[in-house]
ZAMARGU-4260 file (C-alpha; in steps of 0.2 Angstrom, whole numbers, plus 5000, padded with zeros to 4 digits):
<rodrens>
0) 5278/5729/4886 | 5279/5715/4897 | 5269/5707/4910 | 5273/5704/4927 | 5266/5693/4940
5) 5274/5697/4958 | 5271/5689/4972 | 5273/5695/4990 | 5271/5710/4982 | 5264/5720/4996
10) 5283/5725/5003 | 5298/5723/5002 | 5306/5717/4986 | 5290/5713/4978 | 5284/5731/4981
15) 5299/5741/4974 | 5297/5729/4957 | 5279/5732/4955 | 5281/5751/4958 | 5297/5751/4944
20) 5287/5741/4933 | 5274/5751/4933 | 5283/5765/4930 | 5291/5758/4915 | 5273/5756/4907
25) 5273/5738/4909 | 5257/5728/4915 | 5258/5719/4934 | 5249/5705/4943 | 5251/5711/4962
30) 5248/5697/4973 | 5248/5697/4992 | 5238/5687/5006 | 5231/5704/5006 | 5228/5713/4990
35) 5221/5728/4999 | 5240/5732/5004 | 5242/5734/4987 | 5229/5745/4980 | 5233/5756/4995
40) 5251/5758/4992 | 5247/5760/4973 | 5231/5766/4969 | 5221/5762/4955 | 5228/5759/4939
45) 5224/5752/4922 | 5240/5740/4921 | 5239/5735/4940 | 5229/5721/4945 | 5229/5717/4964
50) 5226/5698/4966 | 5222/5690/4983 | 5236/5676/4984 | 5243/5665/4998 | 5256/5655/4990
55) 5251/5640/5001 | 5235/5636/4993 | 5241/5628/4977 | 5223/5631/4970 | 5220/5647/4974
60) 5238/5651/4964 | 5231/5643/4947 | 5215/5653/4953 | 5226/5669/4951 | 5235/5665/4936
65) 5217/5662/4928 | 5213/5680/4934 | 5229/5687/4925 | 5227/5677/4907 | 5209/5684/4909
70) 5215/5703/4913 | 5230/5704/4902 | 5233/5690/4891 | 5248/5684/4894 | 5262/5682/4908
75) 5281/5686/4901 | 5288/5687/4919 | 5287/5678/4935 | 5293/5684/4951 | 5293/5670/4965
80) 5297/5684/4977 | 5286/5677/4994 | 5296/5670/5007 | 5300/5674/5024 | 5316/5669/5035
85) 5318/5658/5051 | 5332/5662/5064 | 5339/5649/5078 | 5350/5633/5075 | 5344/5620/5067
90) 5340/5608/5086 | 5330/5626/5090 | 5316/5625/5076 | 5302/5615/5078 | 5294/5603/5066
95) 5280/5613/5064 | 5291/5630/5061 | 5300/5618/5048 | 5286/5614/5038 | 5277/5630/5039
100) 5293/5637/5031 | 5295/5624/5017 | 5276/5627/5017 | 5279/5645/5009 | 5296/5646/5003
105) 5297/5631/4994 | 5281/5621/4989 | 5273/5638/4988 | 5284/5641/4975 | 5284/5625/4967
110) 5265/5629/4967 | 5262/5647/4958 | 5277/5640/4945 | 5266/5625/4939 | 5251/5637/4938
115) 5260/5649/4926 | 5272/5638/4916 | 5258/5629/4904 | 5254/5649/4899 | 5272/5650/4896
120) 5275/5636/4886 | 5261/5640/4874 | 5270/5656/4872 | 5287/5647/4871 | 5294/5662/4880
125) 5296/5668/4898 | 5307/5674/4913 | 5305/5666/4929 | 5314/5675/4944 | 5316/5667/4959
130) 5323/5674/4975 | 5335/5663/4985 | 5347/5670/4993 | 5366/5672/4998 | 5359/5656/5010
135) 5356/5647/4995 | 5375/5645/4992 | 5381/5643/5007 | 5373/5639/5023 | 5377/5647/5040
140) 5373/5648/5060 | 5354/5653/5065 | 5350/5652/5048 | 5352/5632/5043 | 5332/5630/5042
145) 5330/5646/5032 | 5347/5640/5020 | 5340/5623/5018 | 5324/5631/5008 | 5336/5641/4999
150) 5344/5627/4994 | 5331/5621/4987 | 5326/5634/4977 | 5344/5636/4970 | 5342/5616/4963
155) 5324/5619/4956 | 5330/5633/4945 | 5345/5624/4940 | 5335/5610/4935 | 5319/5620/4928
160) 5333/5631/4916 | 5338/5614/4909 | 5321/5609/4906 | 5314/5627/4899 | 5327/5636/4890
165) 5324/5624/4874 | 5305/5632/4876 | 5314/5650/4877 | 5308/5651/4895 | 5324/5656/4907
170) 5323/5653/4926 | 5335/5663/4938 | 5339/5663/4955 | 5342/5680/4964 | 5353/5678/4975
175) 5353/5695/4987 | 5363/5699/5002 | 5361/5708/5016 | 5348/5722/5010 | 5340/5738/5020
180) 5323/5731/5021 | 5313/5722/5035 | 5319/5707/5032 | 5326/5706/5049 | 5309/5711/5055
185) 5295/5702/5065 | 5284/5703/5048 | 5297/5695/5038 | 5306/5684/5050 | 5299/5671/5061
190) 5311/5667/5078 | 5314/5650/5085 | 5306/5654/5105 | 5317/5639/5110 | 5337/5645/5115
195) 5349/5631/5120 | 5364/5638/5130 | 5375/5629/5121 | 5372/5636/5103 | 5375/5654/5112
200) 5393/5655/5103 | 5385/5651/5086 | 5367/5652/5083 | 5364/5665/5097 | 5377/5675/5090
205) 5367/5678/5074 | 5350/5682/5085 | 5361/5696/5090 | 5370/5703/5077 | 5353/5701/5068
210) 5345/5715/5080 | 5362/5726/5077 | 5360/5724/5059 | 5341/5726/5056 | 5337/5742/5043
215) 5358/5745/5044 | 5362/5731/5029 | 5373/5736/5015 | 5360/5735/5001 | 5352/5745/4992
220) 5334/5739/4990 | 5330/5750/4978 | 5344/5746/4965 | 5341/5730/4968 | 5325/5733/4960
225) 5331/5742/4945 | 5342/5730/4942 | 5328/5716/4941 | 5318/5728/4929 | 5332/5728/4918
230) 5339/5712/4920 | 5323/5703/4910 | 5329/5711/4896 | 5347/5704/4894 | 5349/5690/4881
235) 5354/5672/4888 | 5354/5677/4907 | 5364/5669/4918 | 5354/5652/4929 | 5359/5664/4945
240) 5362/5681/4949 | 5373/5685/4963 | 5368/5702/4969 | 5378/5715/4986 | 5394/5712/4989
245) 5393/5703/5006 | 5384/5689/4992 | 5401/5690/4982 | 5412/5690/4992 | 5405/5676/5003
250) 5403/5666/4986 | 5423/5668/4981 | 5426/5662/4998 | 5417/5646/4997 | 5426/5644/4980
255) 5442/5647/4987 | 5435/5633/5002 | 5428/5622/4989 | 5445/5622/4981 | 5458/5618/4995
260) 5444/5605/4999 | 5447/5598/4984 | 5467/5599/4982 | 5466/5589/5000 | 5454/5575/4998
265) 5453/5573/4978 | 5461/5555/4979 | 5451/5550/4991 | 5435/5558/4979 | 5441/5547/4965
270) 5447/5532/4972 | 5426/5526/4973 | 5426/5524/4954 | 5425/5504/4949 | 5445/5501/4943
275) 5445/5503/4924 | 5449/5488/4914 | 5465/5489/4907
</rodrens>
C-alpha cells in the first residue's frame, strides 16, 4: 500500500489519480483550494483525506503535510499536479499574469516539495511526480509564458533526481500532450485580454486553434492516469516521462532539430574553448 499526496486534486489529472488510487486500496491526501470539491466528488472514505491547500502559501503546504504524517504516517508518493496554463505571446502577458503564474506552477511547487521531502528522506524512499508538459521540451507560440514554467519544472527534477536518488527518492517529470480534459478551459487556462495585430499569424493562431481543439485533444486522460498508478511501481524510473504521441513526435522533431543545429554550427560551439597547450 502506498500513500499518496495530490495536489489539484479536485479535477483534472489530479482527480482521475486519486479516484484510481483509491481503487487500488492505497491511502490519498486530496488537496485542492477547495477540499469540499473533493469530498463531493468522492465521498467519505477511510483512505481519503481531503486537505484544504493553495500551493501559493508556502505555509499552509507544510500545514498540510503535517496533516497527512498525522493521518497516515507516512508519504511514498508526491504528485505536484496544480498548475494552470496562460495563452497569448510573450509581449501580450502582463507582469502580473507572469508572476501570478510562476506564483503556482513553479514556486508553488518548489513549496509543497520542501514540505514533504524531509519525511521522505527519513524514510530514504519516495516518488515525486511532477507534471510539466510537452511545453517543457520545447517551447511554442501563445504559449511562451506558460513553457517557460515548464521549463522550469523540467530542470528542478533534473536537478532534484541527482540530488535524491542516492536517498532512494526518484523525481519525474510527466511530460503529457494534448489530453481530452479542460485544460483549454477558462478554469484551467488564464487568457492574455491584450491582442497585438501583429502576433495574429503566430500567437493569435494558437488562441484559435485552441477554441477548435478544446475537449477534441488526442489524449486519453484516463490512461494517462493508469499509467501514473502503475508507473510508481517500476524500478529505476526514468528522470522524464514523455506521455501522447503529439509529445513524442514533437520531442523527435526537436532532436532531429537539435541535431542539424549541431552538424551546422559545431565549430563554431567549440572554437570558445581556451587553445590547449601543446
Amino acid at each position: 500500500m502506498h500513500t499518496w499526496f495530490i495536489t489539484g486534486a479536485s479535477r483534472g489529472f489530479g482527480a482521475l489519480i486519486v479516484e484510481k488510487a483509491l481503487a487500488k486500496g492505497d491511502q490519498v491526501v486530496a488537496t485542492a483550494r477547495n477540499p469540499k470539491a473533493i469530498v463531493d466528488r468522492f465521498g467519505a472514505h477511510a483512505n481519503l483525506l481531503a486537505v484544504a491547500l493553495d500551493v501559493t502559501d508556502e505555509a499552509r503546504a507544510h500545514q498540510a503535510v503535517k496533516e497527512a504524517i498525522a493521518r497516515f504516517g507516512r508519504i511514498d508518493v508526491l504528485v505536484n499536479n496544480a498548475g494552470y496554463g496562460l495563452l497569448g505571446a510573450v509581449e501580450e502577458a502582463s507582469g502580473a499574469d507572469v508572476e501570478a503564474l510562476y506564483r503556482t506552477n513553479v514556486f508553488g511547487l518548489l513549496s509543497v516539495t520542501r514540505a514533504v521531502l524531509p519525511h521522505m528522506r527519513r524514510q530514504r524512499s519516495g516518488r515525486i511526480l511532477n507534471f510539466s508538459s510537452i511545453g517543457g521540451y520545447r517551447g511554442g507560440s501563445g504559449f511562451g509564458v506558460y513553457c517557460s514554467t515548464k521549463f522550469a519544472v523540467e530542470g528542478l527534477t533534473e536537478a532534484l533526481a541527482d540530488e535524491l536518488r542516492p536517498l532512494g527518492i526518484y523525481p519525474t517529470a510527466i511530460e503529457p500532450g494534448y489530453f481530452r480534459t479542460d485544460f483549454l478551459d477558462s478554469t484551467s487556462l488564464s487568457v492574455s485580454p491584450i491582442e497585438i495585430s501583429d502576433y495574429a499569424e503566430t500567437a493569435g493562431a494558437v488562441r484559435s486553434k485552441a477554441r477548435e481543439i478544446s475537449h477534441n485533444q488526442p489524449g486519453n486522460p484516463d490512461k494517462l492516469a493508469e499509467v501514473v498508478i502503475s508507473f510508481i511501481d517500476a524500478k529505476d524510473p526514468p528522470v522524464r516521462l514523455p506521455l501522447g504521441s503529439d509529445t513524442v513526435a514533437a520531442i523527435e522533431a526537436k532532436h532531429a532539430s537539435d541535431r542539424e543545429l549541431l552538424a551546422q554550427w559545431r565549430q563554431v560551439s567549440v572554437s570558445t574553448d581556451f587553445q590547449q597547450a601543446r
